[in-house]
C-alpha positions as CSV (number, residue, x, y, z in Angstrom):
1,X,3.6,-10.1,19.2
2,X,-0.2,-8.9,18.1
3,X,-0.5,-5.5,15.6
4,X,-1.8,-2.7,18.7
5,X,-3.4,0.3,17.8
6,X,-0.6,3.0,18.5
7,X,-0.3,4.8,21.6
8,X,0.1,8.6,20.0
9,X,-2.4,10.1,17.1
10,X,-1.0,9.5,13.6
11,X,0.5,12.9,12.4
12,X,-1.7,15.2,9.8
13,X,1.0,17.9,8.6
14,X,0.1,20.4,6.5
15,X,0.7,20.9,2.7
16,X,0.8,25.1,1.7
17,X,-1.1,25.3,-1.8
18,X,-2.9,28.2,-3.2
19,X,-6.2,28.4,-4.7
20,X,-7.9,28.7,-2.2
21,X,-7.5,25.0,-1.0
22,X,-6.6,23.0,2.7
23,X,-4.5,20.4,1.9
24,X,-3.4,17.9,4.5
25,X,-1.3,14.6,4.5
26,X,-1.8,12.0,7.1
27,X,1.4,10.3,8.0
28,X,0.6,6.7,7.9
29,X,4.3,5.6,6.6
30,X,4.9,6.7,10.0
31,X,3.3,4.1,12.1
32,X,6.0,1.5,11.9
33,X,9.1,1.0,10.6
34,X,9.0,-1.7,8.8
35,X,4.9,-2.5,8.7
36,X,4.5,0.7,7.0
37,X,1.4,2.6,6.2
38,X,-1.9,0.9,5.0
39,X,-0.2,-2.5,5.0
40,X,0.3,-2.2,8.7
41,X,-3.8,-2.1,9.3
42,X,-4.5,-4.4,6.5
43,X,-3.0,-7.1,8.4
44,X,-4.0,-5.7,11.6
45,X,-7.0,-8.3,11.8
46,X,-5.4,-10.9,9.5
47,X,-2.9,-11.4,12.1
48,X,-4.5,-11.2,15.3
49,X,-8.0,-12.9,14.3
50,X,-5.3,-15.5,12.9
51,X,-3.5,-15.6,16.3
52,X,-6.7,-16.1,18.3
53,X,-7.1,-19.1,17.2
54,X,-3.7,-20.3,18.6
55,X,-2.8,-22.9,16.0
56,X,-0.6,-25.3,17.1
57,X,2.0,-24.3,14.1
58,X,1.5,-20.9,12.8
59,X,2.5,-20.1,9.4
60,X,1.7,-17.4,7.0
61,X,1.8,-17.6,3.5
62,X,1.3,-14.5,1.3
63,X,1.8,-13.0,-2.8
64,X,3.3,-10.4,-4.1
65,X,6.0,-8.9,-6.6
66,X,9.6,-8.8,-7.0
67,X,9.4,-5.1,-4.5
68,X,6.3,-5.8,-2.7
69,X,5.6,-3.6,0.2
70,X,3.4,-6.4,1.3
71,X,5.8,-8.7,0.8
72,X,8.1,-6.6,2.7
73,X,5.3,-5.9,5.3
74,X,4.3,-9.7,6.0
75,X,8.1,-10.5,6.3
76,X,8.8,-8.0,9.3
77,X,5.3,-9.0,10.8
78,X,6.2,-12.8,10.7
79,X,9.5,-12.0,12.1
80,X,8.2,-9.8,15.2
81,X,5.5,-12.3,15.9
82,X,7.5,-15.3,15.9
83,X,6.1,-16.8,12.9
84,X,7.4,-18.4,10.0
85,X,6.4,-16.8,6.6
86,X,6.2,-17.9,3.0
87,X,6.0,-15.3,-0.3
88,X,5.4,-16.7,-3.3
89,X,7.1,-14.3,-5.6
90,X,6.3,-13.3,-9.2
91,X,8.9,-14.6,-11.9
92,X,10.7,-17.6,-12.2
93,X,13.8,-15.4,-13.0
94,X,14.4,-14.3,-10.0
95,X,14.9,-17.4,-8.5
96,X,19.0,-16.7,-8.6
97,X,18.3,-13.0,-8.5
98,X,17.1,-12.1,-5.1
99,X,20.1,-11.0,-3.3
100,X,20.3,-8.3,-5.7
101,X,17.1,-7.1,-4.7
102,X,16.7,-4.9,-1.9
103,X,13.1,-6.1,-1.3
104,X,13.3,-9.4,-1.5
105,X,17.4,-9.5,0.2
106,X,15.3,-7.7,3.3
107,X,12.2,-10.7,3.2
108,X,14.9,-13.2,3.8
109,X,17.2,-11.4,6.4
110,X,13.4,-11.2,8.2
111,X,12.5,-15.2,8.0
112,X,10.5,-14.8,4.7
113,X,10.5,-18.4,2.7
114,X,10.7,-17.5,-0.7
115,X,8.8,-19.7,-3.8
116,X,9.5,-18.1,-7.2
117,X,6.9,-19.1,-10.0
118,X,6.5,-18.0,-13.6
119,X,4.2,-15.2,-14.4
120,X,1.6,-17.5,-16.2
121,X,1.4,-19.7,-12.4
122,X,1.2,-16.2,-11.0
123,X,-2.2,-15.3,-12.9
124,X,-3.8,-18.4,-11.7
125,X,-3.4,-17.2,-7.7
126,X,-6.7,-18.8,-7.0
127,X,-5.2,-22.6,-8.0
128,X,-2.0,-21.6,-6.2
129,X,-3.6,-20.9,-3.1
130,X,-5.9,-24.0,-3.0
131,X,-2.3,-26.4,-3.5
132,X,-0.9,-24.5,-1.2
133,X,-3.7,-24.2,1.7
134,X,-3.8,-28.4,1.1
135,X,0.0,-28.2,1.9
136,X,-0.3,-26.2,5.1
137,X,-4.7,-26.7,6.4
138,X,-3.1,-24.2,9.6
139,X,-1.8,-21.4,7.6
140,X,-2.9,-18.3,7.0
141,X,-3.3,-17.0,3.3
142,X,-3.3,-13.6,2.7
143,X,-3.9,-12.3,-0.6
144,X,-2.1,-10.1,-2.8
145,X,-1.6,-6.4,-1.6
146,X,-3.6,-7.6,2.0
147,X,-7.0,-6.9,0.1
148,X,-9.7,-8.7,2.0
149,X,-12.6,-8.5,4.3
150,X,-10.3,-8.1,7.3
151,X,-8.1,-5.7,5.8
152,X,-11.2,-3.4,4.7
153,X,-11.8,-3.4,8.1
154,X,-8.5,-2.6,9.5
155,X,-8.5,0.8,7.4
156,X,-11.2,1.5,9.3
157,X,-7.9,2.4,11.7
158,X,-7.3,5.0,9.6
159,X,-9.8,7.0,10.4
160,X,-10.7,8.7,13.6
161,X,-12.4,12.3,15.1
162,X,-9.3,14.1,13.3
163,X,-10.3,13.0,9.2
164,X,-13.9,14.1,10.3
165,X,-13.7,17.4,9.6
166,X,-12.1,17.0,5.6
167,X,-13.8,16.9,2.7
168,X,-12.3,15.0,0.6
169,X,-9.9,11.7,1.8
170,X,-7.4,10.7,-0.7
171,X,-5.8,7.4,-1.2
172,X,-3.6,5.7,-3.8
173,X,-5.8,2.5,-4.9
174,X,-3.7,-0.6,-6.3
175,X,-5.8,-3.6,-5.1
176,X,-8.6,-1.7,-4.0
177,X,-8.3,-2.6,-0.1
178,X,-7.6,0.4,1.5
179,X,-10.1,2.9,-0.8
180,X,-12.9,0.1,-0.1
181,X,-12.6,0.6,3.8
182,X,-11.9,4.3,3.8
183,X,-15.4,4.7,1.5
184,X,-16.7,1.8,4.0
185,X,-16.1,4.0,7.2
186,X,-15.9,7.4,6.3
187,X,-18.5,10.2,7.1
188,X,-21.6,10.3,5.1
189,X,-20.9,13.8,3.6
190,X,-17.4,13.0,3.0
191,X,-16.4,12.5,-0.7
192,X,-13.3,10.0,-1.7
193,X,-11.2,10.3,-4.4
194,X,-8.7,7.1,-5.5
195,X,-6.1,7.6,-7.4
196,X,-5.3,4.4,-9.4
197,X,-2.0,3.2,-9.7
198,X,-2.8,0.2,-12.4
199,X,-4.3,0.2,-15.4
200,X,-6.6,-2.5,-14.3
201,X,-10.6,-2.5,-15.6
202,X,-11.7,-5.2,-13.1
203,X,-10.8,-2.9,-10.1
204,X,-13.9,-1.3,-9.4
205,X,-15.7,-4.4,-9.1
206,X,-13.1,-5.5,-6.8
207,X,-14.0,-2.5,-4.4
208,X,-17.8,-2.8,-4.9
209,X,-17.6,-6.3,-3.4
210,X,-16.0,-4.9,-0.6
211,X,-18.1,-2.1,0.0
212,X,-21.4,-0.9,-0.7
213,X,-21.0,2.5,-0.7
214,X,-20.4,4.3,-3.7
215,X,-18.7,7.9,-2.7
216,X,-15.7,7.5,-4.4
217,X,-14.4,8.5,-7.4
218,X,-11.7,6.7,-9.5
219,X,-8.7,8.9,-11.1
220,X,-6.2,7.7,-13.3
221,X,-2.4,8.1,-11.7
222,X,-0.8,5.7,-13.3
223,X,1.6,7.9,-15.4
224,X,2.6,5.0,-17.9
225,X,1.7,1.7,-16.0
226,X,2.1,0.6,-12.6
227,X,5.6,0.4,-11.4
228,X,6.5,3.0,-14.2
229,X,8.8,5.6,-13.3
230,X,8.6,9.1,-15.5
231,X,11.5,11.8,-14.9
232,X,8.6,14.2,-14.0
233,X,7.9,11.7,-11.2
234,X,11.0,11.5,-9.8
235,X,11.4,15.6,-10.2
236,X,8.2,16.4,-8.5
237,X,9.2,13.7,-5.5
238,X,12.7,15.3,-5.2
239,X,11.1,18.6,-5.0
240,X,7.8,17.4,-2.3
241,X,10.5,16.5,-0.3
242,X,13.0,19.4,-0.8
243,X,9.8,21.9,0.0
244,X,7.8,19.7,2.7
245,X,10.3,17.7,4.6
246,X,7.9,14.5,3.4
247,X,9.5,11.3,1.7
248,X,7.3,9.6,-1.1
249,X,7.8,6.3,-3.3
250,X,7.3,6.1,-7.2
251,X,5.0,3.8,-7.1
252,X,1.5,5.0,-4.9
253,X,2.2,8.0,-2.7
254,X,4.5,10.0,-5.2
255,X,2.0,9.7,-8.3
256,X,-1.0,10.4,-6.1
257,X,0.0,13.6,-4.5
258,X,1.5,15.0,-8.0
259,X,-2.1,14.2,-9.2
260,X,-3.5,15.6,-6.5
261,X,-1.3,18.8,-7.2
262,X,-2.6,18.7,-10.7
263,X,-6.0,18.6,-9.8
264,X,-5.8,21.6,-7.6
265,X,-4.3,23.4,-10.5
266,X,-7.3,22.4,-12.9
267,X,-9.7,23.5,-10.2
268,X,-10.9,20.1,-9.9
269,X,-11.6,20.7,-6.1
270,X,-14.2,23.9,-4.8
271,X,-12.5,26.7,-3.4
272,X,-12.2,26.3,0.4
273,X,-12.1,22.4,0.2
274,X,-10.5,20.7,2.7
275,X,-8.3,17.8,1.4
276,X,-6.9,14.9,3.3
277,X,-4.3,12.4,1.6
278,X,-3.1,9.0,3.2
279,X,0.6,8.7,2.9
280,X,0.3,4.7,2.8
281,X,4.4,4.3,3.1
282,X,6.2,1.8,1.1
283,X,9.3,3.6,1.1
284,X,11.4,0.5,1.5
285,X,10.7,0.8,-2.7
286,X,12.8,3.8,-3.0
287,X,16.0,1.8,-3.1
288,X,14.4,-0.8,-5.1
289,X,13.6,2.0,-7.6
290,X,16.8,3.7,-7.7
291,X,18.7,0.3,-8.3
292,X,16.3,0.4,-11.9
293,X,16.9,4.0,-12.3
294,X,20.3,4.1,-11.7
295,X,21.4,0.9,-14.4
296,X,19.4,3.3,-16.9
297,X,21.6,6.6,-15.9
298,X,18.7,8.7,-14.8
299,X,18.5,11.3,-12.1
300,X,17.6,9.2,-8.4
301,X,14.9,9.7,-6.0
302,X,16.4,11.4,-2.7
């Protein structure tokens, strides 16, 4: 199996605000249902590039957290493809842990190896990928979150004659892969706005290596940390839904859009703007995040 470029338009639904503003969502989470949102075009050209090359054992070997979507992602893709697939997960104490977790329970039930190391190993990815592209010379390596050269150019996907006519493209940034190829590729009077997830300083450097334009702005989203859930969060989820018919996760789409809501309300935007935001899926996290929220007696994402 190869990543193909889908048959039908991805949906852009409509999102009724006042003030003046046109805002718009584009429904990447519904592209697959498992490779879900950005993470399906970041690997777009990892994979198939990867496949070209026919090696005589494919394997892919990938990073990520203990309710990666990436790790989730690379999983399904390994297991539609035919190839094996190893994540190297973050935290050692999870190594007798992962059947309880919904993220990592569905990595295995899809093929996914799993190699659990300690936070401090984690850190030192660079040194962990050189042992482990010595182990396996024919593997494939994909970073953390997909964020490469490839995957910048796989956004590229995401855009097409529809996001032309928008002002401003929205995008929740976590490793910096999918805002980098949306500034990359977009239109030259188009403005982007990232809304960042993690309260990393190193991130814009990141996505200037990655692209050389610099039409974005950077906005922090991440309501405590990344991966923290507020109950203003989870209410203003519960009620997008309710209203629009439109899941979001905790973790990138649902903090993005409540910023974006904010924003509108601060008259952040010119009246008559027309506003695009990338739904990048990840809702396998949901049930992730309502395990957490639930062992601390709080109100559950629907």
């Amino acid at each position: 199996m190869r990543l193909t470029v889908p048959s039908e338009p991805v949906p852009i639904q409509e999102i009724s605000v006042d003030n003046n503003i046109k805002l718009f969502i584009k429904r990447e989470d519904l592209i697959h249902p498992y490779i879900s949102g950005n993470k399906y075009w970041k690997l777009f050209y990892n994979i198939n590039r990867y496949l070209d090359k026919n090696p005589e054992k494919p394997y892919i070997i990938t990073f990520g957290g203990a309710f990666s979507n990436h790790i989730a992602a690379v999983a399904a893709t390994g297991n539609a493809a035919g190839i094996p697939t190893l994540g190297v997960i973050r935290g050692e104490e999870l190594r007798d842990k992962w059947r309880d977790n919904p993220t990592l329970l569905f990595a295995r039930r899809n093929g996914m190896n799993l190699k659990f190391v300690t936070r401090e190993e984690y850190r030192h990815k660079e040194k962990l990928t050189e042992f482990l592209q010595l182990e396996f010379p024919e593997a494939l390596v994909v970073p953390e979150g997909g964020t490469n050269e490839e995957a910048v150019e796989g956004v590229k996907m995401m855009l097409n004659n529809q996001t032309k006519d928008f002002d401003y493209l929205c995008t929740a940034v976590g490793t910096g892969g999918t805002i980098a190829g949306i500034s990359k590729f977009c239109e030259e009077n188009q403005k982007v706005t990232g809304f960042k997830v993690v309260d990393d300083d190193s991130l814009e450097n990141k996505i200037v290596e990655l692209t050389s334009r610099k039409n974005y702005d950077l906005i922090d989203s991440c309501f405590g940390g990344y991966g923290k859930i507020k109950d203003e969060n989870i209410r203003f989820i519960n009620d997008f839904k309710e209203k629009y018919g439109i899941p979001l996760e905790p973790v990138y789409t649902g903090k993005m859009m409540q910023k974006v809501f904010e924003l509108i309300d601060e008259g952040y935007f010119p009246e008559h703007s027309r506003i695009l935001c990338f739904h990048t899926g990840g809702l396998q996290g949901i049930e992730g995040a309502n395990l957490l929220l639930e062992k601390q007696n709080r109100n559950l994402i629907i």
